[in-house]
N, C-alpha and C positions, 0 to 999 in steps of 0.2 A: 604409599605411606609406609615408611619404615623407622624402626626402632634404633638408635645406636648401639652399641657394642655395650653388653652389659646390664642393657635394661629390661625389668621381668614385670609384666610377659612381654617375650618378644613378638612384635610383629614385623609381619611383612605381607600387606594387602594393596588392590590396586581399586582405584575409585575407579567406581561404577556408574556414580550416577550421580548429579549433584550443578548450583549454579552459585555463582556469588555475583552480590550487586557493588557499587564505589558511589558513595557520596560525598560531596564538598559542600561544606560551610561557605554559605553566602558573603562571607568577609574570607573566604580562599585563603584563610588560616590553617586548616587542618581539615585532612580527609577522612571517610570513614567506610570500612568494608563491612560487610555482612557475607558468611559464607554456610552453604547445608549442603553437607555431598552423603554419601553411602559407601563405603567403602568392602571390599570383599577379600578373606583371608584366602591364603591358599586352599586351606582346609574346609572351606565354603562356610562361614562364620562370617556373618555383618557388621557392619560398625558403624554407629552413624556418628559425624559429627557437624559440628558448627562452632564458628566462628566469629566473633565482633573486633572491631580493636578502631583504634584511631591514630592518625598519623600528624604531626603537625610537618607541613609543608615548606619544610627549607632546603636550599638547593641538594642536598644528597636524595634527600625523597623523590623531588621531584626529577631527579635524575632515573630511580629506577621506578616512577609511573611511567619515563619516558622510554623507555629500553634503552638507556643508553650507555654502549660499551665501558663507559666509566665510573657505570653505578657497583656499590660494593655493600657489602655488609654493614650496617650503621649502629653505633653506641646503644645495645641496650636504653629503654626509654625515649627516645626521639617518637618511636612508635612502638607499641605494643598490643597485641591481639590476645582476647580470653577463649579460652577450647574449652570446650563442654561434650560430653560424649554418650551415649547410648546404646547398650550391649547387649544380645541375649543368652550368650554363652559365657558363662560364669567365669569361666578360664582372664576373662576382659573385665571383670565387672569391676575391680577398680579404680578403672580408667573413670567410673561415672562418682568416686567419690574423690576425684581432685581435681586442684586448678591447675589450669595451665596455660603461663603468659609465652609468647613468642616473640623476635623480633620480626620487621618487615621483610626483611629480603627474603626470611625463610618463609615467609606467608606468600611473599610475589614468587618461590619455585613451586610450592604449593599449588597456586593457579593456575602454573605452566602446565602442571601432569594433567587437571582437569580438560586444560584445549584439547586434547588430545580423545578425550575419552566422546564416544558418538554419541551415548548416553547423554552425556552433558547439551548437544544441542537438540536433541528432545525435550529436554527440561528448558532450556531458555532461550530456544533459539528458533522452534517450530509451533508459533503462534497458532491458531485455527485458521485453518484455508491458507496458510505457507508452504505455496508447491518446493519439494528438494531442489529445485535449480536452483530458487534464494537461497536456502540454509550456507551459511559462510560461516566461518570461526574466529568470529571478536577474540583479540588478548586479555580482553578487559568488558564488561557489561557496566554501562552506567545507567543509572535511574533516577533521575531528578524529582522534586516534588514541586518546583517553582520555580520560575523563569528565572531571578537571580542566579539558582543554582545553575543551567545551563549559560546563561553569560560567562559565569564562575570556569564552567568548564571546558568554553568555546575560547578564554584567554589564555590558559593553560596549557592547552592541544595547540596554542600558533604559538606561543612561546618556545614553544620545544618540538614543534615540527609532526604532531603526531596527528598520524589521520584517523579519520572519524566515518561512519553512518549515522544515521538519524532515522529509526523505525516510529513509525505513528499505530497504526492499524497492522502492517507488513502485511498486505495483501499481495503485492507486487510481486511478478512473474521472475522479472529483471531480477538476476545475480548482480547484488550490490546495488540494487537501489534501496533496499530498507536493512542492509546488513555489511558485513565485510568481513574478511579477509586481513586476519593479523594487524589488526587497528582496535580503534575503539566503539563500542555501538552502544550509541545514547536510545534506551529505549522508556519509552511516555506511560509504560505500565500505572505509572505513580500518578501521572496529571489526567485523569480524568473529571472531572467538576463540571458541571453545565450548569450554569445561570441565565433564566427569562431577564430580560430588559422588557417589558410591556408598555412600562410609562415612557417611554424613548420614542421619537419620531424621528426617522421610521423604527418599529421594532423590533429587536433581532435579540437572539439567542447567542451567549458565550460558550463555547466547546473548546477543552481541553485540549491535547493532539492525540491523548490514548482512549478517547471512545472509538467505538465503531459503528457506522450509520442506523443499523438497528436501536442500537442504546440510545441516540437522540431523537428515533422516531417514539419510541416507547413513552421518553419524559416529556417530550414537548408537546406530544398528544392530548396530554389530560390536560391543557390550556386551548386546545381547538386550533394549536396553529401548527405551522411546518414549515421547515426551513427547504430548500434547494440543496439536496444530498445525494449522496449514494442508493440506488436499488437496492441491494444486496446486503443483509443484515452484517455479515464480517467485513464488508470493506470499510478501509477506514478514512479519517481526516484527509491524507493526500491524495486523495481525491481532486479537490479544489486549488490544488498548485500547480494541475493540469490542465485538464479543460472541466471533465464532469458532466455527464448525461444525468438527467433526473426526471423524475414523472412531472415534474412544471417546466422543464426545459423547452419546450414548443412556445409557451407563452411568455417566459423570465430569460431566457438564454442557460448558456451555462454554467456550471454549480459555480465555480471561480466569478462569474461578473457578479454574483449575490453574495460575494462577501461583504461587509461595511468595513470589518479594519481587521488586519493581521496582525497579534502582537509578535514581532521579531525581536532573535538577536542578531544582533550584525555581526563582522569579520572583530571589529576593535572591540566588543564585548558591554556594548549598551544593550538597553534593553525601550525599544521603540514603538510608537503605536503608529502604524500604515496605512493611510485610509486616501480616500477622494481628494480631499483637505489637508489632509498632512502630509506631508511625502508620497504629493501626487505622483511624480515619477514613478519612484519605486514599486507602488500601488500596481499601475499599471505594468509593470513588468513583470510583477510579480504571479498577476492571472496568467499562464501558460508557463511562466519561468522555472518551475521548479522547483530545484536546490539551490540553485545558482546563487542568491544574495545574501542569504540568510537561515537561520532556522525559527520556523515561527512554533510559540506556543502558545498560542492561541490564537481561535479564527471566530468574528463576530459575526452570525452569518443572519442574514435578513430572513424575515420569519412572513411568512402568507398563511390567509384564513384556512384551518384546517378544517375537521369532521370528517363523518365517511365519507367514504370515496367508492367507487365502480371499480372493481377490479381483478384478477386471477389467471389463470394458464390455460391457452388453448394448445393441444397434444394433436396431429394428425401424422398418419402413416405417410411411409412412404411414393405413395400411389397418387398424392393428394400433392405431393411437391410443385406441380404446374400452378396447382390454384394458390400454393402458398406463396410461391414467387409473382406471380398477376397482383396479390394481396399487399404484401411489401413495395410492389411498386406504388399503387394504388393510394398504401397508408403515406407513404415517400414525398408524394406530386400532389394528391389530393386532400389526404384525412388530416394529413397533421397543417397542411399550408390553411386548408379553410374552416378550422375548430384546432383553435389553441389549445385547447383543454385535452386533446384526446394524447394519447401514449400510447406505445406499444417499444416491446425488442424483438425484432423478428429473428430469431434463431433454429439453425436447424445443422442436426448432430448427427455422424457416424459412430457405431459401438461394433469394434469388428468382433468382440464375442458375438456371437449369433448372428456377423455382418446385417444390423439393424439398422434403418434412418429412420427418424421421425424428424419432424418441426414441433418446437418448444416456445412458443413463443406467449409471453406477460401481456398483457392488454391491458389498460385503465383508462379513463374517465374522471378530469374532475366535477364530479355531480354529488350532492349532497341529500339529492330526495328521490332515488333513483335507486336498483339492486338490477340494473341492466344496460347493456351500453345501450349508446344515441342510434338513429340510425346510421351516421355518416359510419360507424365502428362495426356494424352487422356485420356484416362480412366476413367476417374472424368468425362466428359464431355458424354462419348461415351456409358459406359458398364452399367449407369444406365437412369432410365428412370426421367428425370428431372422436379419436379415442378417448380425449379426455378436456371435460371445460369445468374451470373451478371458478368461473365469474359470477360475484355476488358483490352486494354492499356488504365492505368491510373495512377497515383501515389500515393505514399506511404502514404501521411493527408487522401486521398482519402479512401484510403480503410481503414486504422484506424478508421476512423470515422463509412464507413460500418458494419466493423464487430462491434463496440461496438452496435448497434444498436439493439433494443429490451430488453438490460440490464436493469432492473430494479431498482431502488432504496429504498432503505429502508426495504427490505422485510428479514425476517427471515433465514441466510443461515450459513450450516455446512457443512462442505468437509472434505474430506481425501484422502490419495494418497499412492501406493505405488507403486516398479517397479518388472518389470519380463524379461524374455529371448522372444524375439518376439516370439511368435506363434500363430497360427492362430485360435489352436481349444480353445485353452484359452479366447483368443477375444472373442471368441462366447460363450465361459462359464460366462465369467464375465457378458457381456451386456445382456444377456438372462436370468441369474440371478436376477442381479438386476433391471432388467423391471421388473419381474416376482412380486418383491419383492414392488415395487414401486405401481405395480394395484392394491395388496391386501390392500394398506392403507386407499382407498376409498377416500367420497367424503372431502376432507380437505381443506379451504381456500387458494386459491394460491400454491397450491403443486404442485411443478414443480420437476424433476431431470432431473441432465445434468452427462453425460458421454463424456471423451474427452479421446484420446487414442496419444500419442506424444513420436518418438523415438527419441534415443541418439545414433548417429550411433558412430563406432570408431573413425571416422575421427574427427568426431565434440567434443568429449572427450579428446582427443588427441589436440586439436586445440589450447589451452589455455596454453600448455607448453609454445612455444619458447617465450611466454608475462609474466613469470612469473610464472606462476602453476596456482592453487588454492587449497582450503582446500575440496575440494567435493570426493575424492578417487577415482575419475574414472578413469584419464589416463592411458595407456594400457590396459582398458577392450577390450576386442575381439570380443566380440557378438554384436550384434546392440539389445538394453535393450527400451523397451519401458515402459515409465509413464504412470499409470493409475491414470485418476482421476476422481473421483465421488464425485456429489453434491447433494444438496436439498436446497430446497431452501418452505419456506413456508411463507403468511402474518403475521402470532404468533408462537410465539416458541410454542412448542410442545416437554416436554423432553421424554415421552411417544415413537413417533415417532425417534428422537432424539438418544435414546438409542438403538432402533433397527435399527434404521441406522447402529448406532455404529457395534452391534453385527453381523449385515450382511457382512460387511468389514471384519472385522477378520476373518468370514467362507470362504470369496474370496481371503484374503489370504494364509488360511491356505492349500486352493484349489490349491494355485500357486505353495504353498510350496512342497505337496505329487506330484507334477508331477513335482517337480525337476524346476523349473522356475521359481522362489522367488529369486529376488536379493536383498541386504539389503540399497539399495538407496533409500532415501524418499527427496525428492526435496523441498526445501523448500518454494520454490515461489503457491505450492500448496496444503502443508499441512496443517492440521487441529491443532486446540488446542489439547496440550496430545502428538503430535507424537513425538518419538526421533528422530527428526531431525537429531543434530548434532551427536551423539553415531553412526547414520548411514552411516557415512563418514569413520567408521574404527578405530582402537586403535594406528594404527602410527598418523594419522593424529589428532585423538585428544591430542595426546600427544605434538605435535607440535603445538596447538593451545592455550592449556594450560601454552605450556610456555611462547608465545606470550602474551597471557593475562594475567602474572606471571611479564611479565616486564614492560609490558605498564598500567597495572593496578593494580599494588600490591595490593592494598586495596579492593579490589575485588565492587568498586564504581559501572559498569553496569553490574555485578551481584547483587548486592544488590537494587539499587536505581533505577532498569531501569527494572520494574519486566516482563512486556508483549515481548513478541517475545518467542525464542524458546534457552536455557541458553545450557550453557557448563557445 
């Protein structure tokens, strides 16, 4: 931020710190910015300023929202922005007793400097629990407050070719699946609302796309009911445009089949309601599909009798790993196939500080007169030797909030996932493996791995028919199939490490494969950049999904304009 030739006082300072949001008028008449950066003199003197102004939207504007080589300086008035400013050094104080109008162009180089500054994506761009692998650099941050407004702004962006993200929660691992890369990133900050339907059969709950699973368990609670969500207090909405584990998933299936209706916008810039009954197709495609059709803002999610619940964290050492892995199997083929009710995530974690392992593994119960699991669930409690159990009647915010607990922020993280036919000696080839593989990397900043082992019995693949289907190929599998997945997580990328991640996985697949227990499910709520998600769903079902995307997006608009997630 610099002064022209002449004007007192002069500055010359470089923003520090600072986000701006772009909203459009529901009748896509005129846009409107809002900007707050912090700017810092040579001289170490601050400045804050901010920003508003409004644009009405005729082709020169919309030439330079688009970057386009033949946008230029436009007429005083078409647009005009108000600067307001705030100073501690007197030298500036001035600046806090005048207006100052600008035109647009000189507001869209303004923006440019901000991309730039690292700063800036700490403030808008590093949500809670957004590992640095997503952080990317939107040209532009939009903020919607109602679906119109993103129709508004999903016309706009194919008009002129510009591509986009779509962040919900931005929990996601995956570079460019909730951000991007010199585009534009619509983020749901603004749409958070939840409204009960109670009088409704069946009942279900409206969620915004900008809560996060904790915030629905918190509101829907004091009504005694609960929807099919996320574990983990920060994760957010997309969730269910994948698959979705949740604590009724053994008995409901997954979070995706307990939608009732997704409100989308499509490629042509309607604004649609998705369900069983209306756009069955789509509906269905929708459960595992993604990005691919649409962008939804809003999801109706079916609501089941709440109260307290059984639930918390069993902690065992290292030493205890045999019984933990027997356990896992045990919960995989037994607990959860014959007691719908029961839950668990069996996970178990490397911290090469201190070269540590434990098992971290959540436990529940839906029980509502109860502050102890069933028998069928002992086990977790009884067959190891416990550094830590926090299992009590409590509820569902409650333990959301527990298990997120220790996630870190910002740190360096890669995953991959693939699935197999439960067995037991596998468990022990995979985790034994990749320990084995994890010690040799030594001592490295913050390197951590985590191992999570999670089935899919029949029932619960099965569970999502009579609502619909979905696009994931499971129903009538017969085996209870367990997801593997493996992380790393480190302070600095490392592609060195990175790659032999990589290549480790492929040898624990290819492991799974020669003992005949390789299934071609890759779930999408935990896969990595690169995996074929969707091809792993099967050739009937992609060809069913194809067509879906054939009719509802001829022009093939979030295949081309919507590049992150995982494409058909």
């Amino acid at each position: 931020m610099s002064t022209v030739d002449g004007f007192e006082p002069k500055i010359d300072a470089k923003v520090v710190f600072g986000g701006d949001w772009l909203y459009f008028d529901p009748d896509q008449e005129r846009a409107r910015v809002n900007v707050k950066a912090i700017a810092k003199t040579e001289t170490g003197s601050t400045i804050g300023f901010e920003y508003t102004g409004v644009a009405k939207l005729n082709p020169e504007i919309r030439a330079i929202f688009a970057g386009s080589p033949e946008a230029h300086t436009i007429p005083f008035g078409q647009s005009t922005t108000v600067h307001t400013f705030q100073v501690g050094d007197p030298k500036y104080k001035d600046l806090e007793n005048s207006t100052w109008n600008v035109s647009l162009f000189v507001q869209m180089r303004a923006r440019a400097s901000f991309q730039s500054s690292s700063a800036l994506q700490s403030l808008a761009l590093t949500p809670r629990d957004l590992p640095s692998s997503a952080v990317l650099s939107p040209s532009c941050i939009f903020a919607p407050r109602q679906a119109s407004e993103v129709a508004a702004a999903v016309t706009i962006f194919a008009a002129h070719g510009c591509e986009f993200a779509v962040r919900g929660g931005g929990h996601s691992a995956v570079p460019g699946a909730a951000n991007i890369d010199n585009g534009i990133l619509i983020t749901f900050e603004n749409m958070k609302t939840i409204n009960m339907h109670l009088e409704s059969n069946p009942q279900y709950v409206s969620v915004q796309p900008g809560l996060v699973w904790g915030e629905v368990y918190s509101y829907v609670e004091r009504f005694n009911k609960v929807p099919l969500c996320g574990r983990f207090y920060p994760v957010g909405t997309g969730l269910t445009l994948g698959a979705g584990f949740s604590f009724l998933g053994n008995e409901y299936g997954f979070a995706s089949d307990n939608v009732h209706t997704y409100e989308m916008v499509l490629a042509n810039g309607t604004v649609v309601e998705v369900g069983q009954h209306n756009l069955p197709d789509l509906f269905r495609a929708q459960k595992g599909g993604g990005n691919n059709f649409g962008v939804v803002t809003r999801y109706d999610l079916l609501l089941k009798d709440g109260g307290p619940v059984v639930g918390g964290q069993v902690i065992a050492p290292e030493n205890q790993t045999e019984k933990w892995l027997g356990l896992t199997y045990d919960y995989s083929t037994r607990q959860a196939v014959q007691d719908v009710k029961t839950h668990a995530l069996p996970a178990i974690a490397y911290i090469a500080q201190g070269n540590q392992v434990f098992s971290q593994t959540p436990v529940y119960y839906n029980t509502h007169n109860s502050s102890t699991l069933p028998p069928i669930m002992s086990g977790w409690v009884d067959n190891m030797k416990l550094t830590t159990n926090t299992v009590r009647q409590t509820n569902y915010s409650s333990l959301a909030t527990e298990y997120a607990q220790g996630f870190n922020d910002g740190l360096f993280q890669e995953q991959r996932t693939y699935t197999i036919r439960a067995n037991r000696a596998e468990y022990a080839y995979v985790w034994y493996t990749f320990l084995a593989w994890a010690r040799s990397i030594g001592n490295v900043d913050g390197f951590n791995v985590l191992h999570c082992n999670m089935p899919l019995t029949p029932h619960m693949m099965e569970a999502g028919t009579a609502l619909g289907g979905n696009s994931m190929g499971l129903a009538g599998t017969g085996d209870v199939l367990s997801v593997i997945y493996l992380g790393i997580t480190m302070n600095k990328p490392n592609n060195t490490i990175v790659t032999s991640f990589r290549n480790l996985f492929t040898t624990l697949q290819q492991h799974s494969e020669s003992a005949g227990l390789l299934h071609p499910y890759i779930m999408w709520n935990y896969a990595g950049a690169g995996q074929a998600v969707l091809e792993s769903y099967g050739p009937e079902s992609n060809k069913a999904m194809k067509a879906v995307q054939a009719k509802y997006d001829p022009t093939g608009l979030f295949a081309k304009l919507v590049p992150g997630g995982f494409k058909l």
